[in-house]
Steps between C-alpha positions, in 0.01 A plus 500: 500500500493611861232344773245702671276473827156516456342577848079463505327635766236249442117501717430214709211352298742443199770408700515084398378599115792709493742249662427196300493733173877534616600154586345393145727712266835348599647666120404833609548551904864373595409565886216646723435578848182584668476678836195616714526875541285838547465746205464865510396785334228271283160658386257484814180316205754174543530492898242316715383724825762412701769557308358810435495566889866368457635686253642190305402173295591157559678351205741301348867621408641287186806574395595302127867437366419543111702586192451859352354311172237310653354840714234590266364171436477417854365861602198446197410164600505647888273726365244305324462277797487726784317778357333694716665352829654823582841302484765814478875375397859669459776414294877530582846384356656234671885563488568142602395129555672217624472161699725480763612130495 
C-alpha cells in the first residue's frame, strides 16, 4: 500500500499534546516534521485580536509520513483527543520516500 502525508495545521495551545501523541506511536507514524508557520483563511471565533488585526493565526505545520492503512485510525484517535482545538488537516499521496545514505 502506498504512503501518505498527513499535514495538521495544529493551534498553539495543543501544540506539545499533539507532538508527543506523535513521537509515542512509532507503529503508526514512520516520520514527522513540525514547523512554525501562519495559517489563513481560518474562521475569525478561533483567532485572538491580533491575529484578527493580522489577518492570520500562529500555528504549527506537521507534516506525518504514514501508510494509507493506518490513516483512519490515526485521523479518529486525532480526533478524539483534539476535539474542539480547531486543528484543520489535509491529506496527500506521497509518490516517494527514501533515505539518502
Amino acid at each position: 500500500m502506498s504512503d501518505l502525508c498527513l499535514t495538521l495545521l495544529c493551534p498553539p495551545g495543543a501544540e506539545e499534546k499533539l507532538l508527543d501523541h506523535l513521537l509515542l506511536s512509532p507503529d503508526i507514524v514512520k516520520v514527522f516534521t513540525s514547523t512554525t508557520t501562519a495559517a489563513h483563511g481560518l474562521s475569525l471565533d478561533n483567532l485572538d485580536q491580533a491575529e484578527q488585526v493580522l489577518g492570520r493565526a500562529r500555528a504549527t505545520a506537521i507534516q506525518v509520513i504514514l501508510a494509507a492503512s493506518d490513516k483512519t485510525i490515526l485521523l479518529d484517535t486525532i480526533r478524539q483527543l483534539f476535539a474542539g482545538t480547531g486543528m484543520r488537516y489535509w491529506v496527500t499521496t506521497v509518490v516517494e520516500t527514501g533515505e539518502v545514505a
